[in-house]
C-alpha positions in Angstrom: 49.7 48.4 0.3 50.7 46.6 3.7 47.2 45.7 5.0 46.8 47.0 8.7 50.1 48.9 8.8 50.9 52.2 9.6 53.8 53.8 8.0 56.2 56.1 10.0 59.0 57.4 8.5 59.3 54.4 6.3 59.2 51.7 8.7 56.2 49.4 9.7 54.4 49.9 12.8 55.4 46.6 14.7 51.6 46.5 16.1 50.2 45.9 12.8 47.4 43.4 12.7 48.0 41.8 9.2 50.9 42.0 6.6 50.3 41.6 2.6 53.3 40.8 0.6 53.6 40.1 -3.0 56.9 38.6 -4.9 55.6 38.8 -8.3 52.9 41.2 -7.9 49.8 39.4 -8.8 48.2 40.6 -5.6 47.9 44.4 -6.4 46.5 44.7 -2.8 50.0 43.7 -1.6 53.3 45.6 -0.9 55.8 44.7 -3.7 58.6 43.4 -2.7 61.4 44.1 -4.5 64.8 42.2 -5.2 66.5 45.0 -3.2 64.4 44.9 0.2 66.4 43.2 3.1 65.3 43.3 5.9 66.2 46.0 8.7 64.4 46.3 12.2 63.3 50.1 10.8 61.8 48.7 7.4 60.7 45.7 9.7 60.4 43.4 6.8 62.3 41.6 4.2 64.7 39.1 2.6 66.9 37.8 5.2 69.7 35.8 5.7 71.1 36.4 1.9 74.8 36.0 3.2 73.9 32.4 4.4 72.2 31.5 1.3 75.3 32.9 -0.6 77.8 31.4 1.5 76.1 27.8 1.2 76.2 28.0 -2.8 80.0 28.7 -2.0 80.6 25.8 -0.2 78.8 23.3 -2.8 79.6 20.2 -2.9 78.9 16.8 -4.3 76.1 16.3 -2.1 74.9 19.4 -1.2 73.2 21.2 -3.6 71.4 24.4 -2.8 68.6 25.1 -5.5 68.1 29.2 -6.8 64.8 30.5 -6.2 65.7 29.7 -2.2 64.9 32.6 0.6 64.3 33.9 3.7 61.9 36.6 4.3 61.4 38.1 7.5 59.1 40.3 9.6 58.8 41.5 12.6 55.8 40.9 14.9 54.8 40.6 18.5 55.0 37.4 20.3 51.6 35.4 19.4 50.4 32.9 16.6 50.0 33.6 13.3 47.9 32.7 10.5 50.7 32.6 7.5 49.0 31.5 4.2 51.2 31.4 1.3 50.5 31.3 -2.4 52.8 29.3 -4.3 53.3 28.9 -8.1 54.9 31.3 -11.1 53.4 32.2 -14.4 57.1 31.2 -15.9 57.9 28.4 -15.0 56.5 24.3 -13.1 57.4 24.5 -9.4 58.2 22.4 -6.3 58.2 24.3 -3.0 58.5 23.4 0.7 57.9 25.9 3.1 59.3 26.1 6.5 59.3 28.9 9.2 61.3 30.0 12.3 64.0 27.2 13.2 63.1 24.6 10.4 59.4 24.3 11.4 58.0 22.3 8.2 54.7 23.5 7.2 54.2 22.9 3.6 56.0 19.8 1.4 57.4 19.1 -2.1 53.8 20.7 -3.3 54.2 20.7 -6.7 52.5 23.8 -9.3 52.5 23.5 -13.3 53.5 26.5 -15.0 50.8 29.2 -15.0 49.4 27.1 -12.0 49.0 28.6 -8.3 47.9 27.2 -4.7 47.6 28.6 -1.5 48.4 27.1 1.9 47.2 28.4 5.6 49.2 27.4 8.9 49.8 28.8 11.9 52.8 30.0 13.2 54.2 30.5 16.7 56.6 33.4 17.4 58.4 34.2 20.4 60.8 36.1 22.5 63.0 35.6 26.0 60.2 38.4 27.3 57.9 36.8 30.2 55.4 39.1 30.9 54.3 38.4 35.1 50.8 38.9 36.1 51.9 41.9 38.4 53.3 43.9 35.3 56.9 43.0 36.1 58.7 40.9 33.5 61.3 38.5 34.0 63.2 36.5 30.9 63.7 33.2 29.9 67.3 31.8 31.0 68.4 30.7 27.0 71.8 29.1 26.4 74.8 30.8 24.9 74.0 28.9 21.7 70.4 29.5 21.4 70.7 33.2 21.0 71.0 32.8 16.9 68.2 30.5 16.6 65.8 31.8 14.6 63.1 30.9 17.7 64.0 33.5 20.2 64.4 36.9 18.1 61.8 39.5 17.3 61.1 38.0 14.3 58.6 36.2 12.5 61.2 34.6 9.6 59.6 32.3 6.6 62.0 29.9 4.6 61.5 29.2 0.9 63.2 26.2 -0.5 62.0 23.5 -2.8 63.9 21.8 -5.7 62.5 24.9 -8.0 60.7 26.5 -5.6 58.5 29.9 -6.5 56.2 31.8 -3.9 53.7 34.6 -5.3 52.6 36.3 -2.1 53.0 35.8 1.9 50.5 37.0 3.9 50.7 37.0 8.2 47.8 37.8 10.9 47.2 37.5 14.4 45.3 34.2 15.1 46.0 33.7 18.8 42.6 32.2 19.6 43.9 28.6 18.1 44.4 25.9 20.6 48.6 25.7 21.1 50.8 22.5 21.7 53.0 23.8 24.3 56.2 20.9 23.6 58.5 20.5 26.7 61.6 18.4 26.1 65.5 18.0 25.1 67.6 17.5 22.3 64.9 15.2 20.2 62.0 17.1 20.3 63.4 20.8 19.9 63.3 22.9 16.6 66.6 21.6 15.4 68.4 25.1 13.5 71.5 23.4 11.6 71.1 20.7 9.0 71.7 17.6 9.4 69.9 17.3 12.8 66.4 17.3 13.0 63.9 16.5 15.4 59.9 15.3 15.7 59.1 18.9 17.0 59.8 20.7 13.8 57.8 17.8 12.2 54.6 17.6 13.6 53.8 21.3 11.9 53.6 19.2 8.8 50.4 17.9 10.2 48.2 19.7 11.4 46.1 22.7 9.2 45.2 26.0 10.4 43.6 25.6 13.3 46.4 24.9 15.6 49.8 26.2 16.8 53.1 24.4 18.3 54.7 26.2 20.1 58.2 24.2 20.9 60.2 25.3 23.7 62.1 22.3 23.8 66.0 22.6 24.4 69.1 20.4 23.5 70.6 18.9 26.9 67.7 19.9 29.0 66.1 17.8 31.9 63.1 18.4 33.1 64.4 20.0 36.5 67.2 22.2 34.0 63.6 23.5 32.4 62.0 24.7 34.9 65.0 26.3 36.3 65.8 28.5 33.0 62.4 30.2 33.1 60.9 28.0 29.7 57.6 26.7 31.9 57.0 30.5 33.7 57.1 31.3 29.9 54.8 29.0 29.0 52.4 29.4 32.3 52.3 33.4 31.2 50.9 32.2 27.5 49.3 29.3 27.5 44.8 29.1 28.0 42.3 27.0 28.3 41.9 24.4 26.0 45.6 24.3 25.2 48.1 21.5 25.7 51.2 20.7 27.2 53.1 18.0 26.2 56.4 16.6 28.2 59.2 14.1 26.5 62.2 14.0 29.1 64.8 11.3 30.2 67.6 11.2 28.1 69.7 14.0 30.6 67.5 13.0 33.8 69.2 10.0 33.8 72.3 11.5 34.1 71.8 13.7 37.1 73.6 13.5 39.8 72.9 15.6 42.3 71.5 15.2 45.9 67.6 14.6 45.4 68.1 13.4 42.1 66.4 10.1 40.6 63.8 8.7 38.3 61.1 8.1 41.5 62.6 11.7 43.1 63.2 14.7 41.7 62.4 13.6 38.0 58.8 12.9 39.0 58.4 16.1 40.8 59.5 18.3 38.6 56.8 16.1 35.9 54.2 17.0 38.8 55.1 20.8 38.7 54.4 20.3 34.7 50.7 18.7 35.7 50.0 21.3 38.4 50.5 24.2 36.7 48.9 22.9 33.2 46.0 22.2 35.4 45.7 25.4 36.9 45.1 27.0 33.7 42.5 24.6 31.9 45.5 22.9 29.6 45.8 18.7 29.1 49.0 17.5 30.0 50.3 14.6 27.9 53.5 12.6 28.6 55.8 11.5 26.0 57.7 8.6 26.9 61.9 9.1 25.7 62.3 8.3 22.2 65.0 4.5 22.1 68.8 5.2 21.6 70.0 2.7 18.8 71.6 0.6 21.0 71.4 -3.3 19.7 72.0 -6.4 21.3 73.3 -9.5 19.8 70.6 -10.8 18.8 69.3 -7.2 17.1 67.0 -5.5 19.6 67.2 -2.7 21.4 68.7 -2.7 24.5 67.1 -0.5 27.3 69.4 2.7 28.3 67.1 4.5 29.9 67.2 3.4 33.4 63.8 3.5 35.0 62.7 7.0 34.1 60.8 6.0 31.3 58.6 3.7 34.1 58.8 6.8 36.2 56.9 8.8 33.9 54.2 5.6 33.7 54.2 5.9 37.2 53.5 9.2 37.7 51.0 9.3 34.8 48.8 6.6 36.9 48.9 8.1 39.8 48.2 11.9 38.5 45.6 10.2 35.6 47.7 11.9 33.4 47.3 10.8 29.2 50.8 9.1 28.0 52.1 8.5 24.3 53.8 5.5 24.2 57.0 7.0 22.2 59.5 4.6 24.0 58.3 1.1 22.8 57.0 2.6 19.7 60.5 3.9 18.5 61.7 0.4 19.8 59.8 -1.3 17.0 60.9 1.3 14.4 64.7 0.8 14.8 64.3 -2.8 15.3 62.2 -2.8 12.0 64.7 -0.9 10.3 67.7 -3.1 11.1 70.9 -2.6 12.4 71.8 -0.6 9.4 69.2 0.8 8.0 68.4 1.7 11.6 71.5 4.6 10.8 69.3 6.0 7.8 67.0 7.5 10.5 69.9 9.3 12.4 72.8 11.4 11.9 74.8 8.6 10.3 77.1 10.2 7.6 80.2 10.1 5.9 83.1 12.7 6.6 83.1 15.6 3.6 78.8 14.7 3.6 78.2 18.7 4.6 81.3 21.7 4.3 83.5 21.6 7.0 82.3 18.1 8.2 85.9 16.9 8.6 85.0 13.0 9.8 82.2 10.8 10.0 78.9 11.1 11.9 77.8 8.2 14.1 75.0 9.4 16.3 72.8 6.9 17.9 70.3 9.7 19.3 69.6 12.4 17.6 67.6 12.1 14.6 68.1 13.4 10.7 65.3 14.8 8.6 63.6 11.5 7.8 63.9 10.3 11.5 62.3 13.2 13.0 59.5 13.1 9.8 58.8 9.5 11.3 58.6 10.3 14.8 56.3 12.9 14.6 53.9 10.4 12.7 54.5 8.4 16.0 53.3 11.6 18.2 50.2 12.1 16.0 49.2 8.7 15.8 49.6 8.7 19.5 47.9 11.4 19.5 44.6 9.7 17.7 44.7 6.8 20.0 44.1 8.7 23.3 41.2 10.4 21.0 42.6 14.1 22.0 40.0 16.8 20.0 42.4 18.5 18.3 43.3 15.9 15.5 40.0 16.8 13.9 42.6 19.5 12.4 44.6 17.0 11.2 45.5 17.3 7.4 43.7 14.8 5.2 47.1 13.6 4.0 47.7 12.4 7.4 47.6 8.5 6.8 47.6 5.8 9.5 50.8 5.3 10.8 52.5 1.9 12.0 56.0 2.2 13.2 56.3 -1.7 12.4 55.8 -0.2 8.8 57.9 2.8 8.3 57.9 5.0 5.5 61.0 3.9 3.2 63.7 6.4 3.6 64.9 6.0 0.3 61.7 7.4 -0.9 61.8 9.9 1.7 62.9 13.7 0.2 64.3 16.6 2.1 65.7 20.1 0.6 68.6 20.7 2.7 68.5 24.3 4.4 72.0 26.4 4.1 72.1 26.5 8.2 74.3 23.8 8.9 76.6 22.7 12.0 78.9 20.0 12.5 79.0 19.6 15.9 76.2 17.5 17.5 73.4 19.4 19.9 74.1 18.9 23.6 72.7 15.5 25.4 72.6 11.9 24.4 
């Protein structure tokens, strides 16, 4: 049965509390799902997204492979956070299953299950939609971009990806959990849940770390600035949502710099609009945290980093000291890690690739910003560890797998394993 649901006509009341789903039916207290539900908005649940998967198996090549056994499934929900816990294993067959959810949000890893063998994973999900519900019962929307309007963040829809080199899942189950503290992410093109393979950012990432008793909610945008945020709505959004004991964090620079308007400026309207950020966390009992702009790979002669960033990374210092507002070091620490890496092997953390690497990629990838799936993995151990060393409460709910991280030692990306999703886009997000 679907736990909590009310059944009208065949479709799913969309104010149900909790949703039971079973692929294999072990869970006789689950709806079956058969091979034949899709998803529609009057079933309200379902697999989703089969002419993507079956397109990408089309368009195989040499180094893409797409495994079977991968889906989507979808439901749809209210906006909120939601408990997902997921049991993963087959009584046929060894398994290896990551799980993601909404725009690439990585939740569960490579977990491997023997034959016969079953494990079950809880994390918490945040779903949205452009609604922004105004404390005098009006509404207003958030301002998305043309582009955003197929991400997977911003439908009615809470959406659950299955992939994995053989990857088998037994039963999905969903339910409200909207007293968890949220992350509230603020950014641009390096922070956002990235849609399209091969881009990836530390946003998506930092799901991997954290168990069941807290959300992220990322509301980061490609080419954004921190004015360009406000302006679209994204904060109000936030503002109407967020509680007390939440948090807010803020990575901007990369497209501040590039303002030019009247007013604009690293000590001007950049560090206002990071003031507006403060104000209004403030107001509602949430910690804001800076996040200084991740490096571009931009090496001297001599193999270090070259600053491109103007002074807004110092302006965000600056106003951090004179609001007493806690900072993450991201800028010097993502120094170290390209200048560890080398010149090359500096490209293995970014969208660095060969023409004919994905379909349709016609020539060669050489972007010295945004990040690939093992950059974005690293980065986000940079955010948590930065995260530990301003002692913030909520990384008691960090997993135990959570190790140490030193961005003078990064992880070695040829160790580092990724199951490619079928979204994919050759042409690079907006900003630089």
């Amino acid at each position: 049965m679907l736990v909590a649901a009310i059944l009208l006509g065949g479709a799913a009341n969309l104010n149900a509390q909790t949703f039971n789903f079973s692929f294999d039916g072990r869970d006789k207290t689950a709806t079956k799902v058969n091979a034949e539900d899709f998803f529609t908005n009057e079933k309200g649940y379902g697999y989703d997204f089969q002419h993507v998967i079956d397109g990408a198996k089309a368009a195989q090549t040499e180094s893409f492979k797409l495994s079977d056994g991968i889906f989507y499934f979808s439901v749809n929900v209210p906006d909120g956070n939601y408990k997902v816990t997921v049991t993963l294993g087959s009584k046929k067959k060894k398994a290896n299953t990551t799980v993601r959810a909404e725009s690439r949000r990585l939740f569960v890893q490579n977990a491997d299950t023997k034959r016969g063998e079953f494990k079950t994973f809880s994390f918490i999900v945040n779903k949205r939609n452009t609604t922004i519900n105004l404390p005098d019962g009006k509404t207003d929307r958030v301002r998305i971009k043309k582009r955003e309007e197929k991400k997977l963040n911003w439908d009615d829809k809470l959406t659950i990806e299955i992939n994995g080199d053989a990857p088998a899942c037994s039963s999905i189950k969903i339910e409200p959990a909207n007293e968890v503290p949220t992350l509230w992410l603020c950014g641009n093109s390096t922070v956002v849940d990235q849609d399209y393979e091969p881009w990836a950012s530390w946003g998506q990432m930092i799901t991997r770390w954290f168990d069941d008793g807290v959300a992220v909610a990322n509301y980061a945008e490609s080419g954004e600035t921190a004015t360009s945020f406000i302006a679209a709505g994204r904060l109000k959004k936030i503002v109407s949502l967020m509680k007390k004991g939440d948090y807010i964090f803020m990575e901007f620079g990369h497209n501040d710099q590039k303002e030019k308007r009247p007013g604009s400026g690293a000590f001007y309207n950049y560090a206002y609009a990071l003031k507006q950020f403060v104000d209004e966390a403030r107001a509602k009992g949430v910690t804001p945290i800076f996040v200084t702009p991740t490096q571009r790979r931009a090496f001297d002669d001599n193999g270090k980093i070259r600053e491109t960033h103007a002074n807004y990374p110092e302006a965000m210092r600056w106003v951090a000291k004179d609001l007493g507002v806690q900072l993450i070091e991201l800028h010097d620490m993502t120094r170290t890690f390209f200048e560890t890496l080398g010149v090359e092997d500096s490209k293995r953390s970014l969208v660095h690739y060969p023409a004919r690497t994905y379909p349709n990629q016609m020539t060669k990838f050489e972007d010295n910003t945004h990040f690939n799936p093992y950059g974005a993995y690293e980065i986000s151990k940079m955010i948590v560890e930065g995260m530990k060393q301003l002692n913030l409460p909520v990384v008691s709910h960090l997993k135990a797998d959570f190790k140490t991280f030193n961005p003078a030692q990064p992880d070695d990306w040829k160790a580092f394993h990724w199951n490619d999703a079928p979204f994919i886009d050759v042409v690079k997000p907006d900003g630089n």
